[in-house]
C-alpha positions in Angstrom: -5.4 57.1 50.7 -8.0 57.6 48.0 -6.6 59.0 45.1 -9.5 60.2 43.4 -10.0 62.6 46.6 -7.0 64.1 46.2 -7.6 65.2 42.5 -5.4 62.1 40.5 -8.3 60.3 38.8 -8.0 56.0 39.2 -8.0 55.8 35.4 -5.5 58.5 34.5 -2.6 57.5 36.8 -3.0 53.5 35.6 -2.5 55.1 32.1 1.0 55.5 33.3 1.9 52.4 32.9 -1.0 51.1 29.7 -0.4 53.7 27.4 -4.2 54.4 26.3 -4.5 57.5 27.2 -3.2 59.8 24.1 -2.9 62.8 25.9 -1.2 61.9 29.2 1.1 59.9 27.2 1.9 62.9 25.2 2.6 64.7 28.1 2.4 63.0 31.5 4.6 65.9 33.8 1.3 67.7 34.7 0.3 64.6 36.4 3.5 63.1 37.9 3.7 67.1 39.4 0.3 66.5 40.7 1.0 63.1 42.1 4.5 64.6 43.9 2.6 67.2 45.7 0.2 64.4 47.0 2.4 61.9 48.3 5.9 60.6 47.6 4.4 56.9 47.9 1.5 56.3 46.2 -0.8 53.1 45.7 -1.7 52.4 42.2 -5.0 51.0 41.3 -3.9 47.8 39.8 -6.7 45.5 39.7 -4.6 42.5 38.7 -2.7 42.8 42.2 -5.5 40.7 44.4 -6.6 41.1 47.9 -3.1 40.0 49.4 -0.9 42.8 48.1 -0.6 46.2 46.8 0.8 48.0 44.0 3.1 51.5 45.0 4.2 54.4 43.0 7.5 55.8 44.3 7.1 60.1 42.8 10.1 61.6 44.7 13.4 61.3 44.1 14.8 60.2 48.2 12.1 57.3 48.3 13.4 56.3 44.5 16.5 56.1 45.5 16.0 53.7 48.2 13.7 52.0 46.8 16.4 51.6 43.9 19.3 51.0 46.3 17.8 49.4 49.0 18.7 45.5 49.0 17.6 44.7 52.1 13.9 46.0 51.8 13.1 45.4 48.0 14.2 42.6 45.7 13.6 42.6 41.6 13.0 39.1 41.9 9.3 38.3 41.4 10.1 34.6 42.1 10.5 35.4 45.6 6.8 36.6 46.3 5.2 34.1 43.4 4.2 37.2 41.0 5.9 35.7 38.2 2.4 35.6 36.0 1.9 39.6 37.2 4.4 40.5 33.8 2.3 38.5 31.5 4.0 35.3 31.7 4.1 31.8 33.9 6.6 30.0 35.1 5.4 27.3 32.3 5.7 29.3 29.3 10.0 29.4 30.4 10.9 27.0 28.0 8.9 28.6 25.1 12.0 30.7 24.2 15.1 31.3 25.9 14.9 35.5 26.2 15.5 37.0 28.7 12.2 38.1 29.7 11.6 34.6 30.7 14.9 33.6 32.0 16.8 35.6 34.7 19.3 38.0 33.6 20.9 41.0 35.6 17.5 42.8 36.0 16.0 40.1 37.4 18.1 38.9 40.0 20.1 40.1 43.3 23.3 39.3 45.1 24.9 37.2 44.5 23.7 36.0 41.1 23.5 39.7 39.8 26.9 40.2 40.5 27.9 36.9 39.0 26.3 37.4 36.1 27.1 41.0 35.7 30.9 40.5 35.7 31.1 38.2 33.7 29.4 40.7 31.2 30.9 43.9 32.4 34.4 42.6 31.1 33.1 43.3 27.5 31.9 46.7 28.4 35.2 48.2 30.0 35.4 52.2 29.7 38.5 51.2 27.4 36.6 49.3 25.4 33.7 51.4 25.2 35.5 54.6 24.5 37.2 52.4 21.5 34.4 51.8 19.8 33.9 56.1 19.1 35.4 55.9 15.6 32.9 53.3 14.3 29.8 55.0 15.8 31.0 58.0 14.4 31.4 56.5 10.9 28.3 55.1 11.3 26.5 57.8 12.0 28.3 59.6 9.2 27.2 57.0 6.8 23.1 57.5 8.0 23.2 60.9 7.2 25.0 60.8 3.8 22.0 58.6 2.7 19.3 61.2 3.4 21.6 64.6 3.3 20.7 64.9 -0.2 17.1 64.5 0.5 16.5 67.5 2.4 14.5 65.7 4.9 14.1 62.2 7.1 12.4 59.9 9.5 14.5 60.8 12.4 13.5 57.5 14.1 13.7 55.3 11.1 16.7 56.5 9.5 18.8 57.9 12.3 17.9 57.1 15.9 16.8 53.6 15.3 19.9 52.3 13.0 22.6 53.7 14.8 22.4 52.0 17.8 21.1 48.5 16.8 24.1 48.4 13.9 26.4 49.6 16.9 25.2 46.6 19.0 24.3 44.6 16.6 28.3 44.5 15.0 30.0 43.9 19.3 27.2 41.0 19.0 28.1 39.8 15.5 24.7 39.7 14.3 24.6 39.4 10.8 23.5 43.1 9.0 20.5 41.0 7.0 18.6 39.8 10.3 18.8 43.6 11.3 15.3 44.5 10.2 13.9 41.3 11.5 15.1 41.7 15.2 13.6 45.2 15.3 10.0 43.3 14.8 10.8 41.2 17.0 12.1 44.0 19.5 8.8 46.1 19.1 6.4 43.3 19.0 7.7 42.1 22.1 8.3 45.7 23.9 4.5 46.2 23.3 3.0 43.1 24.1 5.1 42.1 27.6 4.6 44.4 30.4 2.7 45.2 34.0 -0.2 43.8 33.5 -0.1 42.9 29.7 -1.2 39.0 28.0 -0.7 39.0 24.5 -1.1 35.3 23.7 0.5 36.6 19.8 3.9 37.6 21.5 4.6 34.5 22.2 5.0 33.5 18.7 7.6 36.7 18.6 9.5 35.2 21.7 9.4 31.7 20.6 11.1 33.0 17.2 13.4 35.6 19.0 14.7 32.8 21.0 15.1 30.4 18.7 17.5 32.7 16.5 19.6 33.8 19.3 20.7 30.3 20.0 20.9 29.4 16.3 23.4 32.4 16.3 25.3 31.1 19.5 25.6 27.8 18.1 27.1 29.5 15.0 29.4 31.1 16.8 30.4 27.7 18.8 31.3 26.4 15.2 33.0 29.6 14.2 33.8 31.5 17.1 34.7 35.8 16.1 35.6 39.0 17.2 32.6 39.7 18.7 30.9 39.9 21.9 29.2 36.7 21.2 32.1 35.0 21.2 33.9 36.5 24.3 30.6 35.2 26.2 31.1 31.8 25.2 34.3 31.7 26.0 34.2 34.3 28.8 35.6 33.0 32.5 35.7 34.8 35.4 36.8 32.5 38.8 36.2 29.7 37.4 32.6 30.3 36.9 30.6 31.0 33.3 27.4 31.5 32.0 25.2 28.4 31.6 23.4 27.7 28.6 20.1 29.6 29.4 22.0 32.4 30.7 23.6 33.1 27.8 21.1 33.3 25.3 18.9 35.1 28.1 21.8 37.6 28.7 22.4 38.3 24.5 18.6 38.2 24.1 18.9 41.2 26.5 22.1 43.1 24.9 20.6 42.7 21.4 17.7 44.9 22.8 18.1 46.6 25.0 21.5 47.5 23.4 19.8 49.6 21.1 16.2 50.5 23.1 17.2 52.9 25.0 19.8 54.5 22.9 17.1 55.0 20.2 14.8 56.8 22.6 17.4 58.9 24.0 18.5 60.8 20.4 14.5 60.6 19.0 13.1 61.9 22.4 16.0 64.4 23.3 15.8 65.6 19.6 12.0 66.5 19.6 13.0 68.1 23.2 15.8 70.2 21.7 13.4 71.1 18.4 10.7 72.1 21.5 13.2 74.4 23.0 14.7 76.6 20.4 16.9 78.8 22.8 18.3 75.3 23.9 19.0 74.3 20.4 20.3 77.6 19.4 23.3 77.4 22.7 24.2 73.8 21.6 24.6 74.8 18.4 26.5 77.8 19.2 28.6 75.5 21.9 29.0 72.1 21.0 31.0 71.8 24.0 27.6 71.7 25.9 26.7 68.3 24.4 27.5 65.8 27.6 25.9 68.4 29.8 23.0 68.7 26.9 22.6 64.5 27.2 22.6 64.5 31.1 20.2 67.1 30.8 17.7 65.4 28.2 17.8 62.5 30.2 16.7 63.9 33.2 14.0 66.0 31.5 12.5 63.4 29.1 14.3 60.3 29.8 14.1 57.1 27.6 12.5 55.2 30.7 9.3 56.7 32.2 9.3 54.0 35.3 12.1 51.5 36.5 11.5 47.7 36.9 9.1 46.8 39.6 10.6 45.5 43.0 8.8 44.0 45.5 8.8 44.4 49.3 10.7 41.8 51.2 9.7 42.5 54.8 7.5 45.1 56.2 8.6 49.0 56.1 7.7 52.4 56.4 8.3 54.2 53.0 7.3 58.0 52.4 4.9 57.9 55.3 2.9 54.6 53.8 3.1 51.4 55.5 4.5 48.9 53.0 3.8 45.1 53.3 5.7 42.0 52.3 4.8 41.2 48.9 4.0 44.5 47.7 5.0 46.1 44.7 6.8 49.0 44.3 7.8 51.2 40.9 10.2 54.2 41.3 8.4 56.8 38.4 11.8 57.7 36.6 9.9 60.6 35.3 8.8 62.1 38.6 11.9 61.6 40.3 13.6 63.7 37.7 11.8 66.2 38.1 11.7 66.4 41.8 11.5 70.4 42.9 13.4 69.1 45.9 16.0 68.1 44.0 16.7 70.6 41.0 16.3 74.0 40.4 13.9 75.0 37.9 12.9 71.3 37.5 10.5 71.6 34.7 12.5 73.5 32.7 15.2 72.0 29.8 18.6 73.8 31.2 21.3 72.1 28.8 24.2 74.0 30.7 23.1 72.4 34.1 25.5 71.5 36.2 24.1 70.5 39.4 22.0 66.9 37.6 22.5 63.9 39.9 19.5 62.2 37.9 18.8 58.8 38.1 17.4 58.2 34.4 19.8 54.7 34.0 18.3 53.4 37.6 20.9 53.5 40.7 22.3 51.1 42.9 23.2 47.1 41.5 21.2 47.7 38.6 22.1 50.4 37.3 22.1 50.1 33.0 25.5 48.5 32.2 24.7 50.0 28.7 24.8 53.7 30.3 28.5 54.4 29.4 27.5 53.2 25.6 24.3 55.2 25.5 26.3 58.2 26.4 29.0 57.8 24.1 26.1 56.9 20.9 24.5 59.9 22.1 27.4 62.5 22.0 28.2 61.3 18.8 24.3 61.2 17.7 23.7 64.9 18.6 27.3 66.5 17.7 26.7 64.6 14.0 23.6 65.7 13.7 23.7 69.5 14.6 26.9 69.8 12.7 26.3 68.4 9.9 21.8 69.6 9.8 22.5 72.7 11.7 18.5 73.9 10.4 17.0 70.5 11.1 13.5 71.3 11.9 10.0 69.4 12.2 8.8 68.5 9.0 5.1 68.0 10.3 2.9 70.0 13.1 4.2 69.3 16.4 0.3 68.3 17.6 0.8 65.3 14.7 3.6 63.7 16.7 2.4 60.4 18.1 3.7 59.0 21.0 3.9 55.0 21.8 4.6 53.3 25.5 6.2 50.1 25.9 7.3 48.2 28.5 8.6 51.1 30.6 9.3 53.8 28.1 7.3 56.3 25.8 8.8 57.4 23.0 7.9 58.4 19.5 6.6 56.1 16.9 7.9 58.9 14.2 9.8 62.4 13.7 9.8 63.6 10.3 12.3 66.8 10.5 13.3 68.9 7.5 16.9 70.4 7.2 
């Protein structure tokens, strides 16, 4: 199928996935709506692909799904079809740093290594556990907003969305509060410079240093072992089997950021949303009781992740009415799927009191985010904390100045100056 005959310009659905395009990044529904109404399977024009395979966008939410689900079609393991250099590194830059986008964690693997590595994780992250952790986030989000109440105003991102979760993750880790800042660098500079399709030879200096202070931490924590997570995953057993030395730093590389990642996005994004939909703000505010429903809601509408990881076609199959190949490559748009009119009523609208929201904004199947339960709980707490305590927040700048940023997988907002 040609795309460009079918009214989806080459150029514009590729900025999907660079980010160089200002205005669909802004605001890329009009286009995933236009793309759903063409096919549910789509090819992308991905010149980096080669002659031997092709590159699929997954709009709707049924071929998502089993394109999520699906173990015995699709794989996340690029190892298996030799497309590790199609993420911007090579099988020889592995030893450069020990993070996880080099390494293979639980995002990168399937049975039965995922579910090796992922219990011996998921004991840390136990509902109990997670829901013990509420009176700390709450003090900590207490604490952001006495620093700025007085002000009258704030960087949403900078001084809200962005420190609560990464001091939330950041004290289960036990990283020290000083190397805060520093990891956040390192975070963005390797969030924009990995990705489909991206070789920044300068990340590699941010990986190489990332790397290196994780396992100067975990030998730290060897020599003076905590109540942290850090600790538990040293010492962590589960049949008899633990994490090996590369998995470990690979799998705290991952909890340090995404720990805090997608959290971040989630209250920044699904604030700007709210501020966008007065009505919407005016009923949370009027019915705090709303705010779980509110979170499902903002998740599905403007999510923190715009596409999932890529997985790749094991075997021949028919997909949406396309013929997929072994060795292709397939990303379920997160974005589209959420706002599949087949799926919810009223799709493009905000609706915080929906009720009817099976979205799939944390992935589905095996890989679903192990950090879901945590970004839930931060954002509750985020939103209640903030509403109740800055019930007239409002933008502090004109809503065309907001400038959005796309990394990895996720757009999100560089900066959102409110006023209360």
């Amino acid at each position: 199928m040609n795309t460009q005959n079918q009214g989806t310009p080459d150029n514009a659905i590729f900025s999907l996935f660079s980010g160089d395009n200002a205005e669909i990044l802004a605001n890329p529904f009009g286009l995933l709506a236009m793309m759903r109404s063409v096919s549910a399977v789509m090819p992308l024009p991905f010149p980096i692909m080669g002659p031997d395979h092709t590159a699929w966008m997954v709009t709707r939410m049924q071929e998502a799904v089993q394109v999520l689900k699906d173990q015995a079609h699709f794989t996340v393991d690029a190892s298996s079809i030799g497309m590790e250099g199609l993420f911007g590194r090579d099988s020889a830059e592995a030893d450069d740093a020990a993070t996880f986008f080099t390494n293979k964690t639980m995002l990168t693997v399937d049975e039965p290594d995922h579910r090796r590595l992922r219990l011996l994780v998921s004991r840390a992250f136990t509902p109990k556990y997670i829901e013990s952790l509420r009176p700390r986030v709450q003090e900590i989000a207490n604490e952001l907003l006495d620093s700025v109440q007085e002000q009258g105003q704030m960087d949403l991102v900078a001084d809200y969305a962005f420190p609560l979760p990464i001091n939330v993750i950041s004290e289960m880790l036990g990283v020290p509060r000083a190397d805060r800042d520093q990891i956040r660098v390192w975070s963005e500079a390797l969030a924009h410079g990995l990705g489909v399709g991206k070789r920044d030879p300068g990340v590699q200096a941010h990986m190489r240093a990332f790397g290196e202070y994780v396992a100067h931490l975990v030998a730290e924590k060897r020599q003076h072992p905590a109540e942290d997570l850090i600790s538990q995953l040293i010492a962590i057993e589960e049949g008899g089997d633990r994490l090996s030395e590369t998995e470990l730093l690979s799998m705290i590389t991952l909890l340090i950021f995404a720990g805090h990642e997608t959290t971040s996005n989630l209250i920044a994004t699904g604030s700007l949303m709210l501020l966008d939909h007065p009505d919407q703000l005016e009923q949370l505010k009027a019915d705090p009781g709303l705010v779980s429903s509110a979170i499902e809601e903002l998740l599905r509408f403007n999510g923190p992740a715009t596409i999932a990881g890529p997985r790749f076609a094991i075997e021949d199959i028919e997909l949406g009415g396309q013929q997929i190949k072994k060795g292709d490559v397939l990303f379920a748009i997160l974005a589209s799927a959420n706002r599949d009119e087949s799926q919810f009523t009223e799709s493009e609208e905000l609706d915080i009191a929906r009720t009817l929201n099976r979205h799939i904004a944390f992935g589905q199947g095996i890989h679903t985010c192990l950090g879901a339960p945590l970004a839930r709980l931060e954002g509750d707490i985020a939103f209640s904390t903030l509403l109740r305590r800055l019930p007239n927040l409002r933008l502090n700048i004109p809503r065309e100045n907001i400038v959005w940023t796309f990394s990895l997988n996720s757009r999100s907002v560089s900066s959102l100056p409110i006023a209360f």
